[in-house]
DRENKERO-467003 format. One record per residue (C-alpha): x, y, z; residue in one letter; residue number from 1. Coordinates in steps of 0.25 Angstrom, whole numbers, plus 2048, in hexadecimal, padded with zeros to 3 digits. Each point is the difference from the previous one (the first is absolute). Example, Ala and Ser with C-alpha at 12.3 -4.5 7.8 and 13.67 -1.06 7.14 Angstrom:
<rs>
+------+-------+-----+------+-----+
: east : north :  up : code : pos :
+------+-------+-----+------+-----+
:  831 :   7EE : 81F :    A :   1 :
:  806 :   80E : 7FE :    S :   2 :
+------+-------+-----+------+-----+
</rs>
This chain:
<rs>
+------+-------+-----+------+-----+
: east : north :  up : code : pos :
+------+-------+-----+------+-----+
:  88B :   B90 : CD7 :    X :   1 :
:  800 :   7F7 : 80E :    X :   2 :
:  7FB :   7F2 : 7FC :    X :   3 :
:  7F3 :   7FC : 806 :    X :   4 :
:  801 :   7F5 : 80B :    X :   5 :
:  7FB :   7F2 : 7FA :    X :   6 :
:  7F7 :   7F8 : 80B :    X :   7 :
:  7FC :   7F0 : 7FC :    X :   8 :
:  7F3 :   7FE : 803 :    X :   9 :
:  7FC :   7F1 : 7FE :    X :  10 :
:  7F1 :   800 : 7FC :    X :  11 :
:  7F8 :   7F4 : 803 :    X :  12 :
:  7F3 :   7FC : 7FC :    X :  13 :
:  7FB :   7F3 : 7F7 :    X :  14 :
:  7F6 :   80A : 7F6 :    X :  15 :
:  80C :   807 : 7F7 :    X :  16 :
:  7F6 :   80D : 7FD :    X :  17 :
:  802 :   802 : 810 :    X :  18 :
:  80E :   7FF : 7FD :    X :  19 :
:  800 :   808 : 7F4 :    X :  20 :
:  7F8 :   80C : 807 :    X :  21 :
:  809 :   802 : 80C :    X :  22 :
:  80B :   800 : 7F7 :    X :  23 :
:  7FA :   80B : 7F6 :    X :  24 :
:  7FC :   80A : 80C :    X :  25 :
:  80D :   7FE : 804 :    X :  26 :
:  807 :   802 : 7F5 :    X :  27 :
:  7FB :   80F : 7FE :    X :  28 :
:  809 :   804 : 80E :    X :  29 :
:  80C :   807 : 801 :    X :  30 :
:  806 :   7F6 : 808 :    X :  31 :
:  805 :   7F5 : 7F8 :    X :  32 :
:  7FC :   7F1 : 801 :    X :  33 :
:  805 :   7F2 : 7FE :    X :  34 :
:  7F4 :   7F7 : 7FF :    X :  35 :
:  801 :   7F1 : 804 :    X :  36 :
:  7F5 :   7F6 : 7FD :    X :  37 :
:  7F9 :   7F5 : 806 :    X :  38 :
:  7F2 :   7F7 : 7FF :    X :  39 :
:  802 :   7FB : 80D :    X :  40 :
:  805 :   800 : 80E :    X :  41 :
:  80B :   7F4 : 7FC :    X :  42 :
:  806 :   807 : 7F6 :    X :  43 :
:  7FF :   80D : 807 :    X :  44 :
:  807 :   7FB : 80B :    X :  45 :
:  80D :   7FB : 7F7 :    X :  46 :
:  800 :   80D : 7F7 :    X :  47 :
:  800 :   809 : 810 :    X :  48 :
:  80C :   7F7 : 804 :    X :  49 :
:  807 :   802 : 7F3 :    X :  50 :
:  7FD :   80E : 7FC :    X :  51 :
:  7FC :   808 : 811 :    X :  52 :
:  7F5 :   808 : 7FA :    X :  53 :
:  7FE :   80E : 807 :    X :  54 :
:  7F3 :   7FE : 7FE :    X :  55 :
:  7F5 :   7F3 : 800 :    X :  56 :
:  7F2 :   802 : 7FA :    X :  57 :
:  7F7 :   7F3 : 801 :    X :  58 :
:  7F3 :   7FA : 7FD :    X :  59 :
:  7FA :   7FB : 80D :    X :  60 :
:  7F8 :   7F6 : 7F8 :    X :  61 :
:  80A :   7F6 : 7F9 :    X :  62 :
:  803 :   7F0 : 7FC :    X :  63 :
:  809 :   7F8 : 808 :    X :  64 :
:  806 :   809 : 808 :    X :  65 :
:  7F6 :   80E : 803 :    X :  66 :
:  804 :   80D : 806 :    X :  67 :
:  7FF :   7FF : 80F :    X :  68 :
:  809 :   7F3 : 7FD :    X :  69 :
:  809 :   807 : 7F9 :    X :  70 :
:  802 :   80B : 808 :    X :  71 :
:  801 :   7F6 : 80F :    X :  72 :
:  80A :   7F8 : 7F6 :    X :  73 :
:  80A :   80E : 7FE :    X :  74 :
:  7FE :   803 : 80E :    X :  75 :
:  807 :   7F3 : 804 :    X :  76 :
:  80D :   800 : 7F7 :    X :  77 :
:  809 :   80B : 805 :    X :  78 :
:  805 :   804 : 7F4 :    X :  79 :
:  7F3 :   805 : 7FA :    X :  80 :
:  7F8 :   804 : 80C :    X :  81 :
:  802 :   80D : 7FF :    X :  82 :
:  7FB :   803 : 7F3 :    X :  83 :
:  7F2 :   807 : 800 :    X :  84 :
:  7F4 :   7FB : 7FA :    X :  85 :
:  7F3 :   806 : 7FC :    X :  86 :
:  7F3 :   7F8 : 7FF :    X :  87 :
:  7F8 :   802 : 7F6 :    X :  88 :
:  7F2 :   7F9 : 7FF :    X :  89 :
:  7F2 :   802 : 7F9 :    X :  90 :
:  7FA :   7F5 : 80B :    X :  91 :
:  805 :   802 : 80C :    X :  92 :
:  7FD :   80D : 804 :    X :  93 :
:  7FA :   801 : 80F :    X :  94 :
:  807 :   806 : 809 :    X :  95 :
:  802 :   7F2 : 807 :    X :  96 :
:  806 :   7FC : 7F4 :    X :  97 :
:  809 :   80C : 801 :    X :  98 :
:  803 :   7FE : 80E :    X :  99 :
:  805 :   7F2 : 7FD :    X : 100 :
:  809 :   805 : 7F4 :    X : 101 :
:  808 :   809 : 808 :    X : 102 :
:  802 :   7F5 : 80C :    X : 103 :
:  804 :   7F7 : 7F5 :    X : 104 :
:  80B :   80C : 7FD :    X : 105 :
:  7FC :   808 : 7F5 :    X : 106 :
:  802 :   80E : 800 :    X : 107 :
:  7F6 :   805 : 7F9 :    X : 108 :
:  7F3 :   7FB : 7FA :    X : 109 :
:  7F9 :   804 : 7F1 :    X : 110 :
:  7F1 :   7FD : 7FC :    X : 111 :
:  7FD :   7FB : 7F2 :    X : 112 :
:  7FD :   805 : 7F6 :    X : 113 :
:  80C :   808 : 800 :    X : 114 :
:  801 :   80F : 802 :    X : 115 :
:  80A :   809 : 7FB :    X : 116 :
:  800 :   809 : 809 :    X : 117 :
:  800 :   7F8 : 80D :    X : 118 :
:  80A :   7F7 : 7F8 :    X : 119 :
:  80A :   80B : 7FE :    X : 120 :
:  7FF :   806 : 810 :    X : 121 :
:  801 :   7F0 : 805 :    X : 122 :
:  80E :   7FD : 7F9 :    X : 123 :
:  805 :   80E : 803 :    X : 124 :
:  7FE :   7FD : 80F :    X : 125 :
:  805 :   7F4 : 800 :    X : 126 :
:  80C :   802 : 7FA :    X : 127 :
:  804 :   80C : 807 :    X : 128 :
:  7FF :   7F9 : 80D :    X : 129 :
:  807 :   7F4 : 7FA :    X : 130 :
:  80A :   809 : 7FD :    X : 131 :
:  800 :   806 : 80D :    X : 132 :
:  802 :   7F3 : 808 :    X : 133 :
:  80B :   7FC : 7F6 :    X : 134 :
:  807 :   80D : 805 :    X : 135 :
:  7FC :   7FB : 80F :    X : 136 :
:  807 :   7F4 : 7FE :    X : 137 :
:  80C :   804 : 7F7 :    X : 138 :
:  803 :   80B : 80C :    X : 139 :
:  800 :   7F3 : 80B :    X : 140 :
:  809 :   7F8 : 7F8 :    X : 141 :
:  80B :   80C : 7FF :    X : 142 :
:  7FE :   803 : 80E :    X : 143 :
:  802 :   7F3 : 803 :    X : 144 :
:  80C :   7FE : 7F5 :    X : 145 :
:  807 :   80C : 809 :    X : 146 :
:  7FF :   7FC : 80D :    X : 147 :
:  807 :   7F3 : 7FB :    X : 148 :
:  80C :   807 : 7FA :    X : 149 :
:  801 :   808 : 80E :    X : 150 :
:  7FF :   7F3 : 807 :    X : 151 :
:  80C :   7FC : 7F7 :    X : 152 :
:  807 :   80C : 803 :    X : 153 :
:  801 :   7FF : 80D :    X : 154 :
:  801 :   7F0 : 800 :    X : 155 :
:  80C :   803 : 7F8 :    X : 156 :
:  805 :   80B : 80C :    X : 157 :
:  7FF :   7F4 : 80B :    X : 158 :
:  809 :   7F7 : 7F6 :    X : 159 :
:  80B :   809 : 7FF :    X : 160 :
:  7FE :   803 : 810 :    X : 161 :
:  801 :   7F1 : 803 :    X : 162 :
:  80C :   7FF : 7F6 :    X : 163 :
:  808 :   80A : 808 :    X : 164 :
:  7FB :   7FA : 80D :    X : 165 :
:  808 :   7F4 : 7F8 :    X : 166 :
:  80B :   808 : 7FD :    X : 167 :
:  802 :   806 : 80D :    X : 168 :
:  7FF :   7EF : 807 :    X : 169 :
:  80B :   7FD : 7F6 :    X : 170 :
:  80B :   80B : 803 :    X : 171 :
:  7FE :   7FC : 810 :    X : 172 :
:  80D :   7FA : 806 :    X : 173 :
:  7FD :   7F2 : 806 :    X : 174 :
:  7F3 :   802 : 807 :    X : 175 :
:  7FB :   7F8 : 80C :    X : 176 :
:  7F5 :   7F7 : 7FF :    X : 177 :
:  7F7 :   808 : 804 :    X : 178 :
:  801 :   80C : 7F7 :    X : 179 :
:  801 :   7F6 : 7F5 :    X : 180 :
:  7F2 :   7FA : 805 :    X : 181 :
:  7FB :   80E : 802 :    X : 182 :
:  804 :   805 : 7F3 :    X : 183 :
:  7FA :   7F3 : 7F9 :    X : 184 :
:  7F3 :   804 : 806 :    X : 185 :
:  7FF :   80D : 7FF :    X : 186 :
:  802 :   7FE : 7EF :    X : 187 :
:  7F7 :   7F5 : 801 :    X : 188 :
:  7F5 :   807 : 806 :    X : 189 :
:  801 :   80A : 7F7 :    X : 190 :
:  800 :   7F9 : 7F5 :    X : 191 :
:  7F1 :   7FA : 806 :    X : 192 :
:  7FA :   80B : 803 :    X : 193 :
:  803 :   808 : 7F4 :    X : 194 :
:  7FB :   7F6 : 7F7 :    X : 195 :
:  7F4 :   7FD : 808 :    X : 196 :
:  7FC :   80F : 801 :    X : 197 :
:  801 :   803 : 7F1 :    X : 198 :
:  7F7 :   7F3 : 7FD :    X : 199 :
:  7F6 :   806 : 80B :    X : 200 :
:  800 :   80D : 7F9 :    X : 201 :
:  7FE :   7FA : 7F2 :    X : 202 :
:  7F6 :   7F9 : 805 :    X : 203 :
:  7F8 :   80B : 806 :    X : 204 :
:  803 :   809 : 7F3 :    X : 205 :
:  7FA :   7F4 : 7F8 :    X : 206 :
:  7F5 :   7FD : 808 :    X : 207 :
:  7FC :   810 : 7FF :    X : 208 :
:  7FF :   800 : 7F1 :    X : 209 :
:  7FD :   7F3 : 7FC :    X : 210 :
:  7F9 :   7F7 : 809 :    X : 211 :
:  7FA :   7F6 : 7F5 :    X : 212 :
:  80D :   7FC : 7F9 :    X : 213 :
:  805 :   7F6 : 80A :    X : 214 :
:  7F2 :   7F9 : 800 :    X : 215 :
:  801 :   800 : 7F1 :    X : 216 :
:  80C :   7FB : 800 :    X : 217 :
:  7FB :   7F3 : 809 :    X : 218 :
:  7F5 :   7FB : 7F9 :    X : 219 :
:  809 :   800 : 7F4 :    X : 220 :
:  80C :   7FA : 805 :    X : 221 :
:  7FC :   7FA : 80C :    X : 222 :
:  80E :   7F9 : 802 :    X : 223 :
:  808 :   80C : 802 :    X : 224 :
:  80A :   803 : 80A :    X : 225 :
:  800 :   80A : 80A :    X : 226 :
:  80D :   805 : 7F8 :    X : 227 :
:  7FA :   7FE : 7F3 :    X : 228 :
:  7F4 :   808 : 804 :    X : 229 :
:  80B :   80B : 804 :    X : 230 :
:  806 :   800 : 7F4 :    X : 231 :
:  7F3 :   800 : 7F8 :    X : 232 :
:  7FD :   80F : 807 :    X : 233 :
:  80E :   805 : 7FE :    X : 234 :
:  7FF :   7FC : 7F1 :    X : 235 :
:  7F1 :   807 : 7FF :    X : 236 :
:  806 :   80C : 805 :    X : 237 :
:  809 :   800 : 7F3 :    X : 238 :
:  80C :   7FE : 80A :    X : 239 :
:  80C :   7FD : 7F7 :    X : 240 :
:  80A :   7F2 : 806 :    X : 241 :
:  80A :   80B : 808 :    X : 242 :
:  7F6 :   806 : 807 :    X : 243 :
:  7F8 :   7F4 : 805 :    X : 244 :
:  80D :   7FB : 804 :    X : 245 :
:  802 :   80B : 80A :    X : 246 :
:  7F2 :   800 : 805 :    X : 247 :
:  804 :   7F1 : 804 :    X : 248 :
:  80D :   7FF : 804 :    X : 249 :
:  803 :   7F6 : 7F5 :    X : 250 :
:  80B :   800 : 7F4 :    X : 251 :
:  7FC :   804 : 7F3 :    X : 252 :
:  803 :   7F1 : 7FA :    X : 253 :
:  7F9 :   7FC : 80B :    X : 254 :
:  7F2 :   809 : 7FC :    X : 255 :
:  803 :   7FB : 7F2 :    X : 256 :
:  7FE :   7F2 : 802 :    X : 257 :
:  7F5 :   802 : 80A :    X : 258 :
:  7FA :   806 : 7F3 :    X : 259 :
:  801 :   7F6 : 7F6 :    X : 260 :
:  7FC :   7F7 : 80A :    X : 261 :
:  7F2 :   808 : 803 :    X : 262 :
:  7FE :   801 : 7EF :    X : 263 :
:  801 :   7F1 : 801 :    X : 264 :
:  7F7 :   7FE : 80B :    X : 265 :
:  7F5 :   809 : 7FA :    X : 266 :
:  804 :   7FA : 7F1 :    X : 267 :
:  802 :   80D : 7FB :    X : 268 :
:  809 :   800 : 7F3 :    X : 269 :
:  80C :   808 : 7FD :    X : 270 :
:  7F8 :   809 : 7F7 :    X : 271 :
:  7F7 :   806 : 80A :    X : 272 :
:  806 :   80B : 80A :    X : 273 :
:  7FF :   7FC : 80E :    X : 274 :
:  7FD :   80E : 806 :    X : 275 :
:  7F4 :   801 : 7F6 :    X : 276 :
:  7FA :   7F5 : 801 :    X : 277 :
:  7FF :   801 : 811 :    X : 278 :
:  7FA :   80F : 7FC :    X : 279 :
:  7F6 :   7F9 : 7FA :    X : 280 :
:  7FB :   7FA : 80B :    X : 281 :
+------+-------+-----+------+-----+
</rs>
């Protein structure tokens, strides 16, 4: 028998026999739930970062931190803004209130006192088109993974055409000046233009798929480089050390050190994976 998919929903609400009856309605579904609990939007937000929920259920009405706060808060950090989250309120209940709900972020919207079968159809929803976007985004990143490696390949191609441009300089007998000079240029321009276009074309393939991840990566690290920004994408994309190599026309040592350096900069320690951390963001 295939195994039921497990969603984590993180459940939210300072009154535990809230908490308590979503978790019973839910229970009695086939799919199968991991539930994650909070009394308020502080420690929901910390258990959201550590866990990533499929699913947020919240109380609007809540100390220190309330719902509409706690949803604004997600929405701002990268890592858990996409995350849906379902209000659920006995109090706020016009349908300003729902309008404000949904411009804050939320996806959905539940009155108290909870009903089972309203619960059961709101969830469902929710997670399918979660799942559908993941799907969305899962398909950008491999399309944009591919068109990397063929910009490899064909980096890799102009490389081995200007070696034997190279080659063929090499085995001329005592060229004049000007054929030196002409050949010179002719390498050098090359060279230029193929490394410039493949950056152009990375960027356009970046900026297609993922327009927020270089202004994430500012207001983090403000202080990076126009390289080290570079290097940051190619290492989202999962690119390993060789490949980035050949996308810039560096040695591998030389890809190696600019990545120590970066993990440094951003004070990331050995322990954490570069690539992951960057798709984080």
């Amino acid at each position: 028998m295939a195994d039921f998919v497990s969603n984590k929903i993180l459940l939210v609400d300072d009154d535990p026999h809230v908490i308590n009856r979503i978790v019973d309605i839910l229970s009695k579904e086939k799919t199968n739930y991991d539930f994650y609990q909070a009394n308020n939007g502080d420690l929901a937000f910390k258990i959201a970062e550590n866990k990533i929920p499929d699913l947020i259920i919240t109380d609007w009405d809540m100390p220190f931190v309330n719902g509409i706060e706690l949803i604004k808060k997600l929405k701002d950090n990268s890592s858990v803004k996409e995350i849906p989250v379902i209000m659920a309120t006995a109090v706020m209940q016009s349908s300003k209130d729902l309008k404000c709900a949904l411009e804050a972020g939320a996806a959905d919207y539940i009155r108290k006192p909870i009903d089972e079968i309203e619960l059961i159809a709101r969830v469902q929803s929710v997670i399918k088109i979660s799942e559908y976007n993941k799907k969305i985004i899962e398909n950008k990143n491999r399309e944009i993974a591919e068109n990397a490696l063929m910009l490899i390949r064909n980096n890799k191609f102009n490389i081995q055409i200007i070696k034997k441009f190279k080659e063929l300089h090499e085995k001329l007998n005592d060229p004049d000046d000007e054929t030196e000079n002409l050949f010179e240029f002719i390498i050098n321009s090359i060279n230029e233009k193929v490394k410039q276009d493949s950056w152009q074309k990375f960027e356009l393939i970046i900026k297609s798929n993922n327009n927020d991840f270089t202004e994430n990566l500012l207001k983090k690290f403000p202080n990076l480089t126009n390289s080290e920004i570079k290097l940051c994408t190619f290492l989202k994309l999962g690119m390993n050390t060789k490949e980035i190599a050949s996308v810039l026309f560096q040695s591998h040592d030389s890809v190696k050190v600019a990545r120590s350096r970066l993990r440094k900069k951003i004070n990331l320690n050995s322990e954490q994976n570069l690539s992951a951390y960057f798709s984080s963001l």
